[in-house]
C-alpha positions as CSV (number, residue, x, y, z in Angstrom):
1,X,91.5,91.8,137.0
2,X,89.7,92.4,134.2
3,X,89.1,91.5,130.7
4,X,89.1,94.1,128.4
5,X,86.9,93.8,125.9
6,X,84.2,93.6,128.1
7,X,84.9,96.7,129.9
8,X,85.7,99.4,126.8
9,X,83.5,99.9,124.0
10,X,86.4,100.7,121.6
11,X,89.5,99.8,121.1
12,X,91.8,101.6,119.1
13,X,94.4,99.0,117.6
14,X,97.5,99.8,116.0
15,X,98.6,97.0,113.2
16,X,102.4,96.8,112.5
17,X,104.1,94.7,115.1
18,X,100.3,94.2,116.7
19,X,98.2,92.4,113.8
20,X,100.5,91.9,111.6
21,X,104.5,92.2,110.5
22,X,104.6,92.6,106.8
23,X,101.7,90.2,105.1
24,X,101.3,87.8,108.1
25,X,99.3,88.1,111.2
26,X,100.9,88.3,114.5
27,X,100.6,84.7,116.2
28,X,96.7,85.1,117.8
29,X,95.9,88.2,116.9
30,X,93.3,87.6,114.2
31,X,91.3,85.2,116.9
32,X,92.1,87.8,119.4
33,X,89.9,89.7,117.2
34,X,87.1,88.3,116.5
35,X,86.8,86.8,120.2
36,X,86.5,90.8,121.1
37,X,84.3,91.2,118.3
38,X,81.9,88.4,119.7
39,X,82.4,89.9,123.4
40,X,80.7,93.5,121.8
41,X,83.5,95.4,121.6
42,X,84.2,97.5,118.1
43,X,87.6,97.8,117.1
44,X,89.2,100.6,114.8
45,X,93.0,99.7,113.5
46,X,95.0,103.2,114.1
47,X,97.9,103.2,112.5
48,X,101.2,105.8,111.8
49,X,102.0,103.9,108.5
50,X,101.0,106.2,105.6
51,X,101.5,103.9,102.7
52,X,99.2,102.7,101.7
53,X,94.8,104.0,101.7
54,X,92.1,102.5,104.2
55,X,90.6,100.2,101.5
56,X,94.0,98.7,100.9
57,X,94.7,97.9,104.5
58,X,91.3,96.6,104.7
59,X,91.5,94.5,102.5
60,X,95.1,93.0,103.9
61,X,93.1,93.0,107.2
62,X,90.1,90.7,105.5
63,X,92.7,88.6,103.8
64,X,93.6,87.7,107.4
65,X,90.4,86.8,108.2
66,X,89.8,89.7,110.1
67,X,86.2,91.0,109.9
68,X,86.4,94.9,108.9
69,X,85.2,97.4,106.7
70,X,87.2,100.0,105.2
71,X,85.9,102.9,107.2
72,X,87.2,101.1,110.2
73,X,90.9,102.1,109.2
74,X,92.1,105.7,109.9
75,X,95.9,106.2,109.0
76,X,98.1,108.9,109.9
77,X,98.0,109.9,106.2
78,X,94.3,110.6,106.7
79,X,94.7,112.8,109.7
80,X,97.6,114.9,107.6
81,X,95.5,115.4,104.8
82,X,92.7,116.9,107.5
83,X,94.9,118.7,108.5
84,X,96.1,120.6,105.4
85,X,92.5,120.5,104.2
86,X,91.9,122.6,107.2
87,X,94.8,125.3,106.5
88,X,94.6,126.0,102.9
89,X,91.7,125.9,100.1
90,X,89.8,123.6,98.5
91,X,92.2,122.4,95.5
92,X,95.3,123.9,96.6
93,X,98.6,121.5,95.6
94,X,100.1,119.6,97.7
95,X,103.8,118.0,96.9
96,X,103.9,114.4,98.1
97,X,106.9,112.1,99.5
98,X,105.5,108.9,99.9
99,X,103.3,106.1,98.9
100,X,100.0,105.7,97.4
101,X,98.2,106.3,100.6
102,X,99.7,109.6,101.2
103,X,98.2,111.0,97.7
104,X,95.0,109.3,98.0
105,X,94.2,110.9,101.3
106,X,95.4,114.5,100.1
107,X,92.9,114.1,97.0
108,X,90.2,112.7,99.2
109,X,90.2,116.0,101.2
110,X,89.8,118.3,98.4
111,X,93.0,119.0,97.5
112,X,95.7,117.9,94.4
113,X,98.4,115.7,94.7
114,X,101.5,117.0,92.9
115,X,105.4,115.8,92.9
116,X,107.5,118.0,95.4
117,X,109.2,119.6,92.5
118,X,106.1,121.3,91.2
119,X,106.2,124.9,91.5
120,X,102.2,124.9,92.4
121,X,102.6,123.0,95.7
122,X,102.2,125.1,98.4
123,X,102.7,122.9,100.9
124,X,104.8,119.6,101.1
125,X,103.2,116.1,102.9
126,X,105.8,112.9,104.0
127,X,104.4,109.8,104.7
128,X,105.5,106.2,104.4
129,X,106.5,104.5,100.6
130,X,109.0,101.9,99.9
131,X,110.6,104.0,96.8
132,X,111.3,107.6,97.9
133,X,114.5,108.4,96.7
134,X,117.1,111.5,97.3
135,X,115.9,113.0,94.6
136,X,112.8,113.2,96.4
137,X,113.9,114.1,99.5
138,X,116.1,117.0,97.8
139,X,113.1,118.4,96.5
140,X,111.0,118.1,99.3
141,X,113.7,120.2,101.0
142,X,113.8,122.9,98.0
143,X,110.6,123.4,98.5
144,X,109.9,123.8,102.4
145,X,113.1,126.1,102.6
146,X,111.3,128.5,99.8
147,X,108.3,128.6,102.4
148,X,106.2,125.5,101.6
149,X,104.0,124.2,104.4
150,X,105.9,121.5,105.7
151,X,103.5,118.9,107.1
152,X,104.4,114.6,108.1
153,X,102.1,111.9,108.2
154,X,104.0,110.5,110.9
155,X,107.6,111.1,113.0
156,X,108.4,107.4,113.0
157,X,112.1,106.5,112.2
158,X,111.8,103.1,112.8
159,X,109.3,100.3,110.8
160,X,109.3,96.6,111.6
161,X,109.8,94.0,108.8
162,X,109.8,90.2,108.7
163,X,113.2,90.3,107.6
164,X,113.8,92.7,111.3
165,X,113.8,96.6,111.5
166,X,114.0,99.0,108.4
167,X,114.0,102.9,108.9
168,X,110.7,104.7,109.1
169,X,108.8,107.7,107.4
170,X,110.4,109.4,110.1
171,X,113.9,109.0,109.1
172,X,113.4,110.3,106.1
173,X,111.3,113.4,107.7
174,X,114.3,114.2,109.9
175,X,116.8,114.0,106.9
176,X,114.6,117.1,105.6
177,X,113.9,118.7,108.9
178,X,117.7,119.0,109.3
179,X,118.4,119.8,105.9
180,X,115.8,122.7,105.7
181,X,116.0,124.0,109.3
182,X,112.3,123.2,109.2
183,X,110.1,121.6,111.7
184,X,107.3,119.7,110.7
185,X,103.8,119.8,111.8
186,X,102.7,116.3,112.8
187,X,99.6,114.4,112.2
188,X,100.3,111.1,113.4
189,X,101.0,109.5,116.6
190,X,102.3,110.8,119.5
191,X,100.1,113.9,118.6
192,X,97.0,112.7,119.8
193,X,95.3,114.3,116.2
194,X,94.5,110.8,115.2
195,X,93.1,109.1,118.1
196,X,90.6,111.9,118.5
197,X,89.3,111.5,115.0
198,X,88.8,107.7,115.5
199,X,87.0,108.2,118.9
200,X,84.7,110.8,116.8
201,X,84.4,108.9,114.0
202,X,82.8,105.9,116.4
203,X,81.4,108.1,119.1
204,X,83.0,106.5,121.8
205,X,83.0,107.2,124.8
206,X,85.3,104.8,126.7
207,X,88.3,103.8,124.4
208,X,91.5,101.7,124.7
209,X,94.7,102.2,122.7
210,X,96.6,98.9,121.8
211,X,100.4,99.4,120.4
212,X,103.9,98.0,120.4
213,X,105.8,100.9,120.6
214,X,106.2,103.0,123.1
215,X,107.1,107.1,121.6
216,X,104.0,107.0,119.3
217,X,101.5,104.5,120.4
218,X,101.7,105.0,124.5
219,X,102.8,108.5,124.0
220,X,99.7,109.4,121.8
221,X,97.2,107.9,124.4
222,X,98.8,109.6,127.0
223,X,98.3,112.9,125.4
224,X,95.1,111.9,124.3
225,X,93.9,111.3,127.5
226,X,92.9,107.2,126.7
227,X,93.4,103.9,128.6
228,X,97.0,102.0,127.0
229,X,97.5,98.8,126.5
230,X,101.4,98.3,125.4
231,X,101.9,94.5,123.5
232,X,105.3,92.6,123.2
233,X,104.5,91.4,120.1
234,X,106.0,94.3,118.1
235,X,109.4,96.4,118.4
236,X,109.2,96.9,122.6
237,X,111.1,94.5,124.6
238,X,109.9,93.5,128.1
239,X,113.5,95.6,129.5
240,X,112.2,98.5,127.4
241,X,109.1,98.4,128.6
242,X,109.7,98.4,131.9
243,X,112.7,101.4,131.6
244,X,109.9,103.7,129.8
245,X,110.1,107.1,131.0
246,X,107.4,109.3,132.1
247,X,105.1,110.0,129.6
248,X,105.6,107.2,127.7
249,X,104.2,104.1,129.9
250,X,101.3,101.7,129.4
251,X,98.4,100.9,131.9
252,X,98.9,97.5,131.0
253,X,101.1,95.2,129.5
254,X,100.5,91.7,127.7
255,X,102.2,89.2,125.3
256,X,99.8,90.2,122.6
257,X,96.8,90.8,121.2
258,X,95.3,87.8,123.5
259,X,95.5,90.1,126.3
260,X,92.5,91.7,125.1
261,X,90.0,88.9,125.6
262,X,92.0,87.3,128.8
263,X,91.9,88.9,132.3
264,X,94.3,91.9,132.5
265,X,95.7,93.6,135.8
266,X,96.4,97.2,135.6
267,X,100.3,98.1,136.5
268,X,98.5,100.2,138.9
269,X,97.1,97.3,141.2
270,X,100.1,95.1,141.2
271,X,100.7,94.7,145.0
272,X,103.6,95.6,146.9
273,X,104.6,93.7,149.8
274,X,107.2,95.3,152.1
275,X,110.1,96.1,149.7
276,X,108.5,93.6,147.0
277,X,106.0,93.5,144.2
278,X,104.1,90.5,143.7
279,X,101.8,88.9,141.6
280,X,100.8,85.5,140.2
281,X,103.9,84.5,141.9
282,X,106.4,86.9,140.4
283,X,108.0,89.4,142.4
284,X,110.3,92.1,141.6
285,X,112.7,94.5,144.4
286,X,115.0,97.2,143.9
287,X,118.7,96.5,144.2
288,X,120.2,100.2,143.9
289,X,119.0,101.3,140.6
290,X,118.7,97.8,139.5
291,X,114.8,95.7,139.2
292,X,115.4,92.2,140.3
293,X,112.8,90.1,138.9
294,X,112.1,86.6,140.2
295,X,110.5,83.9,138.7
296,X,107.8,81.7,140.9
297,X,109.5,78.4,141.8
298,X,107.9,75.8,139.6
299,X,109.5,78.0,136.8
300,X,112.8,78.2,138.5
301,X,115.2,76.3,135.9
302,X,112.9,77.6,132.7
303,X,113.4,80.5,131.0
304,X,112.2,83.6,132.9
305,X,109.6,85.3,129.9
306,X,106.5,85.1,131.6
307,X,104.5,89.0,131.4
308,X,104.0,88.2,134.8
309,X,107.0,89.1,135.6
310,X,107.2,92.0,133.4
311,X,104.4,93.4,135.1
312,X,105.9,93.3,138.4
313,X,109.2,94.6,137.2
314,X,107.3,97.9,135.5
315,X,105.1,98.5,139.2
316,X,108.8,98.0,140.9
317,X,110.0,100.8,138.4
318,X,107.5,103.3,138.6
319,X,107.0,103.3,141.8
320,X,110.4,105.3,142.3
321,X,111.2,108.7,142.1
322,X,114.8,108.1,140.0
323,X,114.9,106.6,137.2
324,X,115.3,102.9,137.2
325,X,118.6,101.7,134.5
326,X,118.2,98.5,134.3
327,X,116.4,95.1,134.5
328,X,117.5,91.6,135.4
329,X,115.9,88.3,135.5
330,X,113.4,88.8,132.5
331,X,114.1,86.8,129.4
332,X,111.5,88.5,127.0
């Protein structure tokens, strides 16, 4: 048991479904915070959307309460515009499919924001913005099947809303990726491009990732070589979380951003007894390919939610060598 933000020195946090969902804070999260902050642990907020610039988020961030400067954002839009910055010259024109925060990024790097139609870009950037159209996407794909560098923020197809889920950068990345025959390069999360930046940027040397989804956020640790906490605050259920395959499952697990500054176990340690996994007096067994879950008795009756329990279910999981298809007894 241990709790984190005494034990890491940074901790790289996503935002959407973490800190926020749209303009409100997740339930905790900003005292979460600033309880890590007092405890002498930095934070950097990490995230895939593209939209909008640092300062911007920074500024939604402070409007939270949160205490943070504007360096202490990187975006996936950043890490693109790097990227390009690093294969082509100083000034050279990049077409952009996206928001604000894609262009400011590209012109931050050196190089000049154009619309994907212009027959200067030589290379084409998609990130996140709520008003790309077909048109844009149409000549997006003119333009990286005539040869243009085809570069994405982020691969995301999904994005959370408060009015529920809405389709991602991503999904609008793929509609030119099929239409072209093109593959993109990248920037974003799962590549672990981003989280290396961060971790160079603050010159840490013993970092925790912090997301809600498990193909970008866990994934990108993974590759990146970083400690992951997953949340259940954001677009994983406790079922997906514990039926994540290889490659794409936390170290630990909690309800939310409170499981930063409360003791944590790692999946790792949950002890098995016999055929069972137990802890805090959950347990979970294998029926077939099934996890049982079970919930301690003073909770019999209640509704089984408790992380607990999700915890146990995910060291059940893991521990086998076929893959586990499903999960009863967890209500989260």
């Amino acid at each position: 048991m241990a709790v984190l933000a005494e034990f890491f020195d940074l901790a790289l946090i996503d935002l959407d479904g973490v800190v926020y969902v749209g303009p409100d804070a997740v339930p905790g999260s900003v005292d979460a915070i600033a309880q890590s902050h007092r405890l002498g642990l930095r934070t950097a907020f990490v995230t895939n959307n593209a939209g909008r610039p640092a300062s911007q988020v920074a500024d939604h961030l402070r409007s939270l309460g949160i205490d943070v400067q504007d360096e202490d954002v990187v975006t996936s839009a950043m890490a693109a515009a790097d990227l390009l910055a690093h294969r082509l010259p100083a000034g050279a024109a990049i077409g952009i499919v996206g928001g604000v925060g894609v262009s400011a990024s590209v012109e931050a790097a050196g190089l000049r924001a154009v619309a994907p139609s212009s027959p200067e870009a030589v290379a084409i950037l998609m990130g996140f913005g709520p008003d790309i159209s077909w048109r844009d996407l149409a000549e997006a794909t003119y333009a990286v099947a005539a040869g243009a560098l085809f570069v994405a923020t982020n691969a995301d197809r999904t994005f959370p809303t408060p009015r529920g889920i809405a389709p991602g950068s991503g999904a609008f990345v793929a509609a030119v990726q099929e239409a072209s025959g093109v593959t993109p390069l990248v920037a974003g999360k799962p590549e672990p491009t981003l989280y290396r930046n961060a971790i160079d940027r603050f010159e840490a040397k013993n970092a925790l990732v912090i997301g809600d989804r498990l193909d970008t956020d866990i994934a990108g640790a993974i590759n990146a070589g970083l400690t992951r906490l997953l949340v259940l605050s954001g677009i994983c259920s406790a079922k997906h979380a514990v039926l994540a395959p290889v490659g794409q499952r936390p170290d630990l697990i909690a309800a939310d951003l409170q499981g930063l500054v409360t003791e944590q176990v790692f999946i790792r340690d949950i002890v098995r007894s016999g055929q069972q996994w137990e802890h805090c007096g959950w347990s979970a067994h294998l029926e077939d390919s099934v996890v049982v879950v079970t919930a301690p008795a003073r909770a019999q009756g209640q509704s089984a939610d408790g992380v607990d329990g999700v915890r146990c279910a995910a060291a059940a999981a893991w521990a086998q060598e076929d893959q586990v298809v499903d999960v009863v007894g967890l209500d989260r």
